[in-house]
C-alpha positions as CSV (number, residue, x, y, z in Angstrom):
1,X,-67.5,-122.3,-56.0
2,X,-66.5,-125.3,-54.3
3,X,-68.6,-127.6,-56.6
4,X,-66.7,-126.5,-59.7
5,X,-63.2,-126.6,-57.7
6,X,-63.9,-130.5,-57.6
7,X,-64.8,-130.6,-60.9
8,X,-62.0,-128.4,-62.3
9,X,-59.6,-131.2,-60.2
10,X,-61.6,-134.5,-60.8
11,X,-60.8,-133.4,-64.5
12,X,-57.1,-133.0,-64.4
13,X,-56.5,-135.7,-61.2
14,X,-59.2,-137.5,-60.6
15,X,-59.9,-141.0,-61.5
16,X,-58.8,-142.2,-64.9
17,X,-56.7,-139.6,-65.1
18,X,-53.3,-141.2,-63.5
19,X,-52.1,-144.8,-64.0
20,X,-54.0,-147.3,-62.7
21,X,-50.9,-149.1,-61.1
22,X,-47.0,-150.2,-62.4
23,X,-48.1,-153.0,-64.3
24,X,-51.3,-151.5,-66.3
25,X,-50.2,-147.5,-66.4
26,X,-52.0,-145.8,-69.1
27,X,-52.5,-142.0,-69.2
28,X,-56.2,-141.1,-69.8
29,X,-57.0,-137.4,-70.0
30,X,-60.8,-137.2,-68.6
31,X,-63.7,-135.3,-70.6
32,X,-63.9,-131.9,-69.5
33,X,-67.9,-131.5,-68.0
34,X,-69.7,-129.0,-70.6
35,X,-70.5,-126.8,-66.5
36,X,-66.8,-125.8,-66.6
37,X,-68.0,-123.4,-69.6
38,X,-68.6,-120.3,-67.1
39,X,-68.2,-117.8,-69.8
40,X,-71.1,-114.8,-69.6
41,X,-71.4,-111.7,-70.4
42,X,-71.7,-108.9,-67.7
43,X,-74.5,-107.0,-67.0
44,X,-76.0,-103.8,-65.5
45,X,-78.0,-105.2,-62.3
46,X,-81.1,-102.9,-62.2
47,X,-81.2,-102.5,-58.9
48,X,-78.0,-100.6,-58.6
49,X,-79.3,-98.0,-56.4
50,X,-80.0,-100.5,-53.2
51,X,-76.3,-101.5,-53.2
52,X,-74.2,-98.2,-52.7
53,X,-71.6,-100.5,-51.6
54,X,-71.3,-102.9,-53.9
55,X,-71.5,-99.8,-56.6
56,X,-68.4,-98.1,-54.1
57,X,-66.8,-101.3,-55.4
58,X,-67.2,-101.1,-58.8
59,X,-65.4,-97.4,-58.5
60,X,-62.8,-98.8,-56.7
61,X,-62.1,-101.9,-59.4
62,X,-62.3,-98.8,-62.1
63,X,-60.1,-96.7,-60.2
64,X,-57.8,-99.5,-60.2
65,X,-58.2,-100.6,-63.4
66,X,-57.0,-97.3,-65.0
67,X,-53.8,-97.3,-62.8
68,X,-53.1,-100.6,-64.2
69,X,-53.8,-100.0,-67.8
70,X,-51.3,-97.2,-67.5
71,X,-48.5,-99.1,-66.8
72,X,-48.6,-99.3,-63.2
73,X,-48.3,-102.7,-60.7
74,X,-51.0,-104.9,-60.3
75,X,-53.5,-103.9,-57.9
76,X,-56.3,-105.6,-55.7
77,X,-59.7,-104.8,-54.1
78,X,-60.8,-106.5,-51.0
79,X,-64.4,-107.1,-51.3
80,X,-64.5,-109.4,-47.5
81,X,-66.2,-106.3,-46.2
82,X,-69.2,-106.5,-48.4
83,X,-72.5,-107.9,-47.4
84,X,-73.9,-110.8,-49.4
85,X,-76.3,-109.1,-51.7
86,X,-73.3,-106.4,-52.3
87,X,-71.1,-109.0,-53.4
88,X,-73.5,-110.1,-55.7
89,X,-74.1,-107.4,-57.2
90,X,-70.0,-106.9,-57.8
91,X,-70.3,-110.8,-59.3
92,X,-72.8,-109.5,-61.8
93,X,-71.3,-106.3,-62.8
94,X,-68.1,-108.2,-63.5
95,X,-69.4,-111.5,-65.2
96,X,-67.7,-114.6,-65.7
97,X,-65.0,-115.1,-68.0
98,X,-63.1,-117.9,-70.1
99,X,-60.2,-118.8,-67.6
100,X,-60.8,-120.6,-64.0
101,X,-57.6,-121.1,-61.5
102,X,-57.2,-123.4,-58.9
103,X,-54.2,-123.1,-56.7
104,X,-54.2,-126.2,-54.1
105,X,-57.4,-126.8,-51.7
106,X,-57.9,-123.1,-50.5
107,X,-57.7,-120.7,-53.2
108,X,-59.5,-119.9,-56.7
109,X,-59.5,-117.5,-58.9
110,X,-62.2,-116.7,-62.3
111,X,-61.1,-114.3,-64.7
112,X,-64.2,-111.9,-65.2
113,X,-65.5,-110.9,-68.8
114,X,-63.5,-107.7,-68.2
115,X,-59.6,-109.0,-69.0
116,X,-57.2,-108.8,-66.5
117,X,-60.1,-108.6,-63.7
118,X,-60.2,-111.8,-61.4
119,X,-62.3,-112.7,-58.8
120,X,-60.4,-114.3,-56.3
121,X,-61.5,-116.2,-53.1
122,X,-59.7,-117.9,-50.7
123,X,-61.2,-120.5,-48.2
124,X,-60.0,-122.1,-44.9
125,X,-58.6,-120.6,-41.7
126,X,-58.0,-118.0,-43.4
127,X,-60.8,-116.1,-45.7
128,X,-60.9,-113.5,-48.4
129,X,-62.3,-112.1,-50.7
130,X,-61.2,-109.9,-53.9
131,X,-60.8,-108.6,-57.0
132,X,-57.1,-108.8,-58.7
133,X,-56.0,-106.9,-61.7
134,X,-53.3,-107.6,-63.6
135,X,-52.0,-110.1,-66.1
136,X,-52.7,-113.0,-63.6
137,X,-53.9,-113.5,-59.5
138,X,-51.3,-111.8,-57.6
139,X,-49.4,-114.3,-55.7
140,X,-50.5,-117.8,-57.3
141,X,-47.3,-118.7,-58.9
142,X,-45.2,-117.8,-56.1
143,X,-47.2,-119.7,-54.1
144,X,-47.3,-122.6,-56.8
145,X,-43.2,-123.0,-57.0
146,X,-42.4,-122.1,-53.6
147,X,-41.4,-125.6,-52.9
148,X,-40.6,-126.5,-56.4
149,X,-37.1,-128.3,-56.9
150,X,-34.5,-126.3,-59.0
151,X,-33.8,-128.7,-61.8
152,X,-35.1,-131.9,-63.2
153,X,-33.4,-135.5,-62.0
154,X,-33.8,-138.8,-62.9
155,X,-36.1,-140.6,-61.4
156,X,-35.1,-143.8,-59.1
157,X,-38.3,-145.2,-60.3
158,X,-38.1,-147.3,-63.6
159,X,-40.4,-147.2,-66.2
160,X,-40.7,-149.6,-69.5
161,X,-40.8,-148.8,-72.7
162,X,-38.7,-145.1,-72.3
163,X,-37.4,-143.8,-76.1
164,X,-37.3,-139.9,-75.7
165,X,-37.6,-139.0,-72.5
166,X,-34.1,-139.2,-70.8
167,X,-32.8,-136.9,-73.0
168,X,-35.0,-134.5,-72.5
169,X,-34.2,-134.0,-69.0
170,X,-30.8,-132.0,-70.3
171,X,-32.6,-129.9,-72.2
172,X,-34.8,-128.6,-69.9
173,X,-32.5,-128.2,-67.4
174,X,-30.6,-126.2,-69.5
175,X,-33.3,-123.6,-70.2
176,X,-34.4,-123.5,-66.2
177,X,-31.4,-120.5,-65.8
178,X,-32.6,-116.6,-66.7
179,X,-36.6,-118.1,-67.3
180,X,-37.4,-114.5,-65.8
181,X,-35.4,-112.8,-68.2
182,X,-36.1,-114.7,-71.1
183,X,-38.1,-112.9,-73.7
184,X,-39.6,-116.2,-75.2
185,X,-40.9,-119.3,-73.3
186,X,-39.0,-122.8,-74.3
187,X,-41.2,-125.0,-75.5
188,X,-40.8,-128.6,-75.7
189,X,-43.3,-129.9,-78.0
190,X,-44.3,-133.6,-77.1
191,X,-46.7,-134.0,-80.2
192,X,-44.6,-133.6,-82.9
193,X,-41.8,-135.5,-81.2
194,X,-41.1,-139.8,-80.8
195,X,-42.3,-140.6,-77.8
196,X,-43.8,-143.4,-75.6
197,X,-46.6,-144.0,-72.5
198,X,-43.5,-144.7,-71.0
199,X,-41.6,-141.2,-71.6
200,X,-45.1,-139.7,-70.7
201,X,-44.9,-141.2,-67.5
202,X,-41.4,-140.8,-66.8
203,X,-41.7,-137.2,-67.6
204,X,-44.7,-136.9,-65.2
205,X,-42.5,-138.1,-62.6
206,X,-39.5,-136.5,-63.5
207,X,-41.2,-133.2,-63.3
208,X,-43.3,-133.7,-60.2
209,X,-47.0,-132.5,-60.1
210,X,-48.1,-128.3,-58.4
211,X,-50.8,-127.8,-57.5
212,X,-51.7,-124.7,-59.7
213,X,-54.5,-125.8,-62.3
214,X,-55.5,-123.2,-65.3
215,X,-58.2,-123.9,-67.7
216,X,-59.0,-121.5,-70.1
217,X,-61.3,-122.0,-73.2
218,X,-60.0,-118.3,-74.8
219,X,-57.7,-120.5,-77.2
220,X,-60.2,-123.9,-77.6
221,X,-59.8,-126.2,-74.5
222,X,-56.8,-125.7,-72.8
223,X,-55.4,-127.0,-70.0
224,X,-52.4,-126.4,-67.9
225,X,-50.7,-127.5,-65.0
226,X,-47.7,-126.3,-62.8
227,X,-45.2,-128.4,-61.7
228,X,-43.1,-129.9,-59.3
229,X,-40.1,-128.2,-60.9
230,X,-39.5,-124.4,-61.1
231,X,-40.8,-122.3,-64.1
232,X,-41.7,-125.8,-65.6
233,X,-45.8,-126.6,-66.8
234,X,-47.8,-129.0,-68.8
235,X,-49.9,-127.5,-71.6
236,X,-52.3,-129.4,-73.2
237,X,-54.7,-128.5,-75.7
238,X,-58.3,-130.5,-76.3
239,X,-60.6,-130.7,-79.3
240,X,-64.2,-130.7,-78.5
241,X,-64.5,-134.3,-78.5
242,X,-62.0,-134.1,-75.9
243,X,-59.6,-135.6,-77.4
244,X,-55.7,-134.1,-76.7
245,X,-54.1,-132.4,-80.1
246,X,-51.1,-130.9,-78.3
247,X,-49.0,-131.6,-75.3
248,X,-46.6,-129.4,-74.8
249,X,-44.0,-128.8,-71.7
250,X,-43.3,-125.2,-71.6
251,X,-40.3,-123.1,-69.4
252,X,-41.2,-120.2,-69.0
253,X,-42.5,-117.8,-65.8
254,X,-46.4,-118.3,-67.0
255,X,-47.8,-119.3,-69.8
256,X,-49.3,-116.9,-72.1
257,X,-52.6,-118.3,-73.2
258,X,-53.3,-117.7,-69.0
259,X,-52.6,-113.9,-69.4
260,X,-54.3,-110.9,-69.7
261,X,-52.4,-108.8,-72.0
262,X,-52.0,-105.0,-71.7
263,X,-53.8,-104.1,-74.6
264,X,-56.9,-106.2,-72.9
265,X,-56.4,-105.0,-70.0
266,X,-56.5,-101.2,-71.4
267,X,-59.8,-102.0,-73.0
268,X,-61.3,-103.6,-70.2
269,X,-60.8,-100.5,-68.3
270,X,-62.3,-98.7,-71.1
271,X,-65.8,-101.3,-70.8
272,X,-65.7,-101.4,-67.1
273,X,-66.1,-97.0,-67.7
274,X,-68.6,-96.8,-69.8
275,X,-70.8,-99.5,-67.6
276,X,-70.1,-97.6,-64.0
277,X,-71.1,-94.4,-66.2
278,X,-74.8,-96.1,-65.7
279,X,-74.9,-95.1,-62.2
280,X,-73.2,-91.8,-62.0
């Protein structure tokens, strides 16, 4: 895990990907490595009946599951307790899915192939080991804004070249208040609208930079990062030449694309069933 955790950040912040200094700064969005696919299918390990723990597991992620796709809160599963061959087995049965979450140096997060099932792990003084269910981690974005800064200002720094950019910062000030309560996101869509390196970089500092990384491949490559500001994110979109199509700053709680909706999350339950079934 922690090889693809530097590769999920070299991507997004590592070098080439920032301004190589005031008087060159260029924005230069790094080729995503073709390992970051970790979509694959789950499977039923054969060996089921050496790991009765690891198959207590599974129940218990089912049991939670069902509660969840019936409207209840979002549940986890602490697998710490599990010997190594146990947890394996729980890594097969779930698979790999299409979205990967980084949340600073000490915690990540894969979405299985079962929606709304994430595999979380958390490194550093402090260790765990889980499985979350629900539309997203429990706890990254609170974690991700805790710090954030309320509103946008202008940023001391000066940059050359600015056209748009300044007068965005009003507007998304203005759609900051009732983001929670807001039954669409605001989006603010950068491709479609005048703009220069310069506003790109302005914006970028503006904002701030979280530490909250999503990359999810449901939707093509897409890429999106928290910010420094509450409720605020950079989404970015990627053809497979890697080169960016949209960029997009969107207000909202969470961005949809990184969600697992109900009605997944309902048929995952239903999947997750029929495979446990197998050892019954």
């Amino acid at each position: 895990m922690t090889s693809e955790i530097e590769t999920l950040l070299s991507a997004l912040v590592g070098p080439g990907s920032q301004p190589d200094g005031p008087d060159d700064a260029k924005l230069d969005y790094m080729i995503m490595p073709e390992e970051m696919r970790v979509f694959s299918m789950a499977s039923i390990p054969a060996d089921a009946a050496d790991h009765g723990a690891g198959v207590a597991a599974g129940e218990a992620i089912l049991a939670a599951l069902n509660r969840v796709a019936a409207g209840g809160p979002e549940e986890s599963v602490d697998l710490a307790h599990l010997a190594p061959a146990d947890l394996a087995f729980v890594d097969q049965l779930l698979g790999e899915g299409e979205v990967s979450v980084v949340l600073g140096e000490s915690h990540q997060a894969q979405e299985s192939v079962l929606a709304g099932v994430w595999r979380v792990r958390q490194t550093g003084e402090r260790r765990g080991d889980r499985v979350d269910i629900g539309a997203f981690p429990a706890g990254f974005i609170a974690a991700a804004f805790g710090r954030a800064q309320g509103e946008v200002t202008i940023p001391e720094k000066t940059f050359d070249g600015l056209f748009n950019a300044p007068a965005l910062i009003a507007e998304i000030n203005a759609h900051i208040p009732g983001t929670a309560t807001r039954a669409d996101p605001h989006v603010i869509n950068l491709s479609l609208l005048p703009h220069t390196e310069g506003d790109l970089l302005f914006l970028e500092e503006a904002l701030g930079k979280g530490d909250l990384i999503i990359l999810s491949r449901g939707y093509g490559n897409c890429r999106i990062r928290s910010t420094g500001t509450r409720h605020n994110w950079w989404v970015r979109y990627f053809n497979s030449q890697d080169t960016l199509i949209l960029n997009t700053i969107e207000i909202s709680p969470l961005p949809a694309v990184a969600q697992a909706a109900p009605e997944d999350i309902a048929d995952s339950a239903e999947r997750l069933a029929e495979i446990m079934d197998t050892y019954r």
